[in-house]
Each structure stands twice: as structure tokens, then as C-alpha cells.
C-alpha positions, 0 to 999 in steps of 0.5 A: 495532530488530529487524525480524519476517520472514515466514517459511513453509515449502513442499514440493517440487512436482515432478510424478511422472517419466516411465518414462526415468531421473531427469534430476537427478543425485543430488549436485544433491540431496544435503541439507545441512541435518537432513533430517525428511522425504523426498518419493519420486516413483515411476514410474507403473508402480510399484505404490507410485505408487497404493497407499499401503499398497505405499508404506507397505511399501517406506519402511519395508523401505528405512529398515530397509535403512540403519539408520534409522526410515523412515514413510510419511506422506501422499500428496502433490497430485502423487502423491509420497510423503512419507516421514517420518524420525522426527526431524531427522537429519543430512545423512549419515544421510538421505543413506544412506535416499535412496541406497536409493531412488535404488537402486530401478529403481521410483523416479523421484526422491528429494528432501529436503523442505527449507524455504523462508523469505520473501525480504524481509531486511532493508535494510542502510540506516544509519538504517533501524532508525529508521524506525518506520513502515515495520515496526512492528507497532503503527502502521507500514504493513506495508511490508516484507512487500510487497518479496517481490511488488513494490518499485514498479519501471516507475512513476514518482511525481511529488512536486509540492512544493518541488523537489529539492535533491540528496541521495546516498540519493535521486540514484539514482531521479530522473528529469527533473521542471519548475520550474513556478514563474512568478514570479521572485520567489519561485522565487528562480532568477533566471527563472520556469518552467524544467526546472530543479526545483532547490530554492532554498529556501523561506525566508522572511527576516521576519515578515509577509515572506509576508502577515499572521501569516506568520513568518519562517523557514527552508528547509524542504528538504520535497520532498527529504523526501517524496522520500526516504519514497516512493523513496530507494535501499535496500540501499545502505548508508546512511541510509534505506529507501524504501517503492517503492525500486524507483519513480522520483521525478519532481521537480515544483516548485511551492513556493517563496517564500511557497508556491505558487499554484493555478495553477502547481499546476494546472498541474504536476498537468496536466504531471505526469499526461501533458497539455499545458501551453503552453510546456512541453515535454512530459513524457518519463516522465509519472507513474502517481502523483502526491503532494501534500503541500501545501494550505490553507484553503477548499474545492475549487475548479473550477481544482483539480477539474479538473486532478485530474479530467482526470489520474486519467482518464489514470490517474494515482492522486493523494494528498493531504495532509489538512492540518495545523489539526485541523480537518475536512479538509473546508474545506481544498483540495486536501484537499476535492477528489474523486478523490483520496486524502486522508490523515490522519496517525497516530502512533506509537502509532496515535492521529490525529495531534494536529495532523491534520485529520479527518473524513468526507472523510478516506479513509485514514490513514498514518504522520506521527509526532509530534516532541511531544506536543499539551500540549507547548509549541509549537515544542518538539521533545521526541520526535524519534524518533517521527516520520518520518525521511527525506532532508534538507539542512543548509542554513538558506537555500540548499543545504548538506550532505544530511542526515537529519532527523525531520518530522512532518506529513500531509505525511508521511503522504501519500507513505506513501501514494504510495509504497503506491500506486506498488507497487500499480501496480507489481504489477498495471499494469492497476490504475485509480486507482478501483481502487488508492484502493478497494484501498488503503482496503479493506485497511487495518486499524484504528488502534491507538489512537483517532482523534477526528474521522474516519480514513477506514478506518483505518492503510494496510497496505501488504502486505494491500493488494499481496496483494490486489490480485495475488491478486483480479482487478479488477472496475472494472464492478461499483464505485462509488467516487463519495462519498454523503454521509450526513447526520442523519436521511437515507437515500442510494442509491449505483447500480451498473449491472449489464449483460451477466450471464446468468441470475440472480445468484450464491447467494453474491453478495459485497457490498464496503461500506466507509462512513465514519461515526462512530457506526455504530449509527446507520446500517442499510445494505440491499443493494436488487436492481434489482426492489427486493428489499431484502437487509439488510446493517447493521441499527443495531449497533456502537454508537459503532464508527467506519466499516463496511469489511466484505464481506457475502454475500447469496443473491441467486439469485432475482434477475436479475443485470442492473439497476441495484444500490443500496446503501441508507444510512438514518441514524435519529439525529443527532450523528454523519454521514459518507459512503458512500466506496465499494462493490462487487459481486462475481459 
């Protein structure tokens, strides 16, 4: 699989030179490559510094003088000229055309214009070639375009999940997690919490071993494999690319026998993030990130809302899987819960994954593959290369040899999501988890194919979102990220309090909307100022288009900017509902 780099050119930015010589000797900048354009700087006395027709004049005297076509091409931002050669020629031959303009007491420097390409190449991992969602450009998440601004350096991830079970490819960026396992029974350690996040696998010997239904089956390895999605080491030759390679992975075991208990994983969420939890010492390297790939039926509960409340407001962004029913995400936990960002799956050719949950409370969609197609026989493994291969064991019960194995699941398209928010963090450590959330669901783009049901925004692109968030500064003050929900018939406000602005507000007042709905032409969306002025923003188009994610500019300079700002969602038919995921206003 061939992988696409970004490439782009760039001219030398070289500020004109004082009267003194040129500091640079002239090997330093001898061309190696064909050479089409030159870039003269002259000295500020120099006629040719201001006038271009003097410079026009001198190029062309000066090609005469070595035999070659020289031109005058434009005037650079810093004052240089750009000379242009006529063609591409060889080395040597621009060579003896800069050597006459090194020979002129009038000329501060003269340079090649040479090429400059993106950084990013691509990783010389064994099995990266097969690892669709980082770079494909169909249904992969844009990823290898971010490593040229961040790989995630300084920002630890917690994976609370089934522990860690060592693997080569991931061993490099662990740092110490916790067993918050209390039973014996189902840590299978021979104790209950401990330091030790080791994976003893979650196998289950018998059918109904685990309750009514439940199958026997073996272990599943599942945090070692989320693990390796988030941060395995790259570059290294071999096996897989992690998408924040440079992040840490912090082990946090929670899934055992017969799963995990709300409230250990309460409590591992409280470790995690940085607070106290009695009887366990207290984390040395707290994560920024944590990822949760777990779940099951019914809605958020308070133990649940809590833990993940009192994180995010130590900063730590959380993600969530959505689940794995086909069903609304909305009945399953911690999927339902607020402040966090939960994650349907989408395949390889951009539809919602067959198994994936969906709806209105989805927030983003990511890669989870599909190992079969959803008319194939359950259980059948019939496209093992079009789901997400990561970090594995061999073991059927207790640990063997590590491996490379393809899942499929939200549980994998939730560390996408991880990992993306752990290079956002990374690359602007001033990012609240409001802000990374907002950021990551603004820039998504559509999904290829269609996703029935509800993705949030859409696909996760992991480059659109790291430029954004390095090239615009946050505005935490002017957002609301709080959900709204829209319903058949009705009209919601979302509030944003404006305070310390002078004067009026802008002429071109920009309007962030991101609404998640199924059938946009329902909905007309108005910007009311805080007189009650109303600024329409959506009046009913779009038809069956799913969600608004769009920046409006109003010209509300007859407004005064301080007040209280709302956006106003008025839903005139029935069928189709979603929620108000977000907006924002920029001064």
C-alpha cells in the first residue's frame, strides 16, 4: 500500500543584508539540484534594492556575462529579487550566474531557490502498509499528515481496559498504571488491587460461567490492542504505527473475569485523571487522556457522571466507545454519559459500521473496520484486512507470544480518538477537554458512505483538526459545548454570556454551529443577540442532509457585544431529532 505525502515548495526568507559583507561563504551555498530561480539580495544602497527595472537590468547584463538566459521575476516580501533561469538548469551552470552576482560589491547574497517537501515519510513499521485507517484516503483519519506538527510527546493516555500484556511494539511507551481489579476471583492474580496492571486474561471457561447468555470464550488481549492503536512505537521496524507514538500509554485494569464493575471503574477513572482514591497511592504521571472502550446496557448513571465530571475538570479529555448493539447509544453507559466523547465506528468504505451504535448523542465517528460484512454469517471472519490491526498475544487463556491480530469494534474506533486527542494536547497543552471535544468535531469531514442512525460530525481527520487547533487560538469564554436536545416540534435556546468587550460587536461576527440531526431541513437555526434581534443562520434547507457543522458570519455591528447570545433551534416536523452538540462565537 503506497502512502500520499504532502508535499510543498517554499522560497528562502532571508531578510536584505546590512552594508558588511555577506556572512555566508559561497560553497554554503552552492546548488546541488537544477536550479530555475535565483533570489539576489542587494545591499540597501544599491539602486537594484528599490527599483525593479535596475534589478530587471542587472539580471539580464549578469546572464549575458555567464552565457545564460537570466530575468527578473518579482520582487520578494523581503526585498530580494527573484531571478528566473528560463529553465531548470544544471548545477554548474547556475553556479557560473551566481558567481557574477557574488562578484558585484552591490550584492549582499545570492541563493538557489530550492524546494522544501513535508517532513512526515513514511513509518518503516513491518505491518504498517496494512493499516488502512491511519492513511487511507476513503475512510482513514488523515493521520499521517499531523506528525509533521505533533506525534503526542509530554501526554500520557490512560487505556482503562483489561490491563497490559507485554508486547515489544508497545513496551517502549508504558508508564506505571494500577490493578483496580477488587475481586480475586476475577482478577485471577491471586489478590485484588494492586500496582500490577498485568493482563491475566479474561477468559471464560463455560457457557453461563459469566450470567445468562454469556459464552464461553477466550481471552481477548483487548487493552494490549487499544494500546497499540493509541501509541506503539514507530519507526522502529516493525509491526505497527501508533497514531500519538510519541504519547505514553498508562495501563489501568478494570476488565477481568466477566468484565468490570462500575465501581472499580469509577474508581480507575478518579486514579487515572489525577485524584484520590483510598488505599491507593497516588498517580505519578496522571493522564491528560483517558480511553474507554468499554460498556453496556442502560443509561448513565450518577457514580458514572460523577467520576467523569470531576476528571474533565482536571483536564482530562475522556472518550468513550459507543457500543457495539446497533442500537441508540443513548441506552448504553458510559456511552450516555455528558462530557465525554463518544465514538461510533465506521468502516472501510466510510458507511457506520454494521454492528455500531448510533444516534443523536454520538459525537464523532473513527475507524472500527468490519472483519464481515453484516449479511455474513456471525461469527465468520470473512475480511480480516478491512478492520483495525494493532498489538496482540497469542495466548487462548494466560499469556503466550505477542502478535498482530485485526479486531474490529467501537472499541477501536474509540482510541482513534484517544490518540487524536493526545496529539491535540500535545500540540497546544492550553487545550481544555470543552476545547479539544469542540475541535476534534468541528473538523471532522463527511463520511464517505452513509451512516443510518446518527455519527455525530462525521469521520475524525486528525490533520484538519492539529492545524486548527495550532493555528487558532482558543476561545473557552465564547463556547457552549452543553447538549440541547431538539425534539419533534420544538424550539431550544443555547446561552453564551459575553462580558468584558467594549463597544459593539464585529461586522463580521463568526457564528460555529455544529447540530446533530437527521434530516437538516426540518430545522431553521437563528442567532438572537442579547436585545433579541434575531440574525437567521438556517432557514429549513438541506432536505434529508444529516447535521449542521458550518461557521456563519453575521454583521452584527448594531449590536452591543456584552449580553447574553443564543442560538435558537426551532424544529417544524416530526420523524427525525437530534441535539445542539455545540456552538461558538468569535470576536
Amino acid at each position: 500500500m503506497s502512502v500520499t505525502l504532502l508535499a510543498g515548495t517554499a522560497t528562502a526568507s532571508v531578510a536584505v543584508a546590512s552594508e558588511g559583507p555577506a556572512a555566508a561563504p559561497a560553497a554554503a551555498l552552492a546548488p546541488t539540484a537544477p536550479v530555475e530561480n535565483l533570489i539576489v539580495g542587494y545591499k540597501s544602497s544599491a539602486t537594484e534594492a528599490s527599483s525593479n527595472t535596475a534589478a530587471a537590468d542587472d539580471a539580464t547584463a549578469k546572464g549575458k556575462k555567464a552565457g545564460k538566459k537570466a530575468k527578473f521575476d518579482r520582487r520578494l516580501g523581503t526585498g530580494a529579487a527573484l531571478v528566473n533561469l528560463g529553465a531548470a538548469v544544471a548545477p554548474a551552470e547556475a553556479a557560473d550566474v551566481m558567481a557574477q552576482f557574488r562578484a558585484d560589491p552591490d550584492v549582499a547574497y545570492v541563493e538557489p531557490d530550492t524546494r522544501a517537501y513535508a517532513t512526515a515519510v513514511t513509518p518503516n513499521d513491518t505491518e504498517y502498509a496494512k493499516q488502512w485507517d491511519l492513511f487511507e484516503s476513503t475512510a482513514g483519519m488523515n493521520v499521517p499528515a499531523a506528525w509533521d506538527t505533533t506525534t503526542g510527546s509530554g501526554v500520557t493516555v490512560a487505556v482503562i481496559d483489561t490491563g497490559y500484556v507485554a508486547h515489544s511494539d508497545v513496551a517502549p511507551n508504558v508508564v506505571a498504571g494500577y490493578d483496580f481489579i477488587s475481586s480475586s476471583a476475577y482478577a485471577r492474580d491471586g489478590g485484588g488491587r494492586d500496582s500490577n496492571p498485568a493482563d491475566e486474561g479474561d477468559w471464560n471457561a463455560t457457557d453461563g460461567e459469566c450470567g445468562v447468555g454469556s459464552k464461553a470464550s477466550n481471552s481477548s488481549w483487548h487493552g494490549t490492542h487499544v494500546a497499540g492503536t493509541i501509541a506503539a512505537a514507530t519507526n522502529n521496524s516493525k509491526g505497527i504505527a501508533g497514531i500519538a507514538y510519541g504519547a505514553k500509554i498508562q495501563p489501568v485494569r478494570v476488565l477481568g473475569k466477566c468484565g468490570g464493575s462500575t465501581s472499580d471503574i469509577v474508581d480507575a477513572i478518579t486514579w487515572a485523571s489525577g485524584g484520590s482514591v483510598a488505599g491507593v497511592p497516588a498517580n505519578a504521571t496522571p493522564a491528560k487522556v483517558i480511553n474507554m472502550s468499554l460498556g453496556g446496557p442502560g443509561a448513565c448513571g450518577t457514580s458514572y457522571q460523577n467520576a467523569i465530571n470531576a476528571a474533565v475538570a482536571r483536564g482530562t479529555t475522556v472518550v468513550v466507545a459507543a457500543g457495539n448493539s446497533n442500537a441508540d447509544a443513548a441506552g448504553y453507559s458510559p456511552a450516555s454519559c455528558n462530557n465525554v466523547i463518544n465514538v461510533a465506528a465506521s468502516n472501510r468504505a466510510g458507511d457506520r459500521s454494521y454492528y455500531s451504535n448510533y444516534g443523536a448523542i454520538i459525537d464523532v465517528a473513527a475507524p472500527g473496520g468490519e472483519t464481515r460484512r453484516a449479511t455474513d454469517t456471525p461469527g465468520t471472519v470473512t475480511t480480516p484486512e478491512n478492520a483495525i490491526l494493532s498489538s496482540l498475544n497469542a495466548g487462548t487463556t494466560t499469556p503466550g507470544a505477542e502478535i498482530y491480530k485485526p479486531y474490529q469494534g467501537t472499541s477501536m474506533a474509540a482510541p482513534h480518538v484517544a490518540g487524536l486527542a493526545a496529539l491535540l494536547k500535545s500540540a497546544n497543552s492550553a487545550l481544555t477537554p470543552a476545547q479539544i471535544e469542540s475541535a476534534i468535531k468541528n473538523n471532522a469531514r463527511p463520511l464517505a458512505g452513509t451512516c443510518t442512525g446518527g455519527c455525530g460530525t462525521g469521520l475524525a481527520d486528525a490533520a484538519a483538526t492539529v492545524a486548527a487547533v495550532t493555528s487558532t487560538p482558543p476561545t473557552p469564554a465564547l463556547e457552549n459545548t452543553t447538549d440541547f436536545t431538539i425534539g419533534d416540534n420544538t424550539t431550544v435556546e443555547s446561552p453564551i454570556t459575553v462580558t468584558g468587550k467594549t463597544g459593539n460587536a464585529p461586522a463580521a461576527l463568526k457564528v460555529g454551529v455544529n447540530i446533530v440531526h437527521s434530516y437538516i431541513g426540518d430545522l431553521k437555526v437563528d442567532l438572537v443577540a442579547p436585545d433579541g434581534s434575531v440574525y437567521t443562520l438556517h432557514n429549513r434547507s438541506g432536505g434529508g442532509t444529516d447535521n449542521i457543522n458550518q461557521v456563519y458570519t453575521v454583521n452584527a455591528s448594531s449590536e452591543v457585544a456584552n449580553g447574553t447570545w443564543k442560538l435558537r433551534v426551532n424544529d417544524n416536523a416530526g420523524g427525525d431529532t437530534g441535539k445542539i452538540d455545540s456552538w461558538n462565537l468569535t470576536f
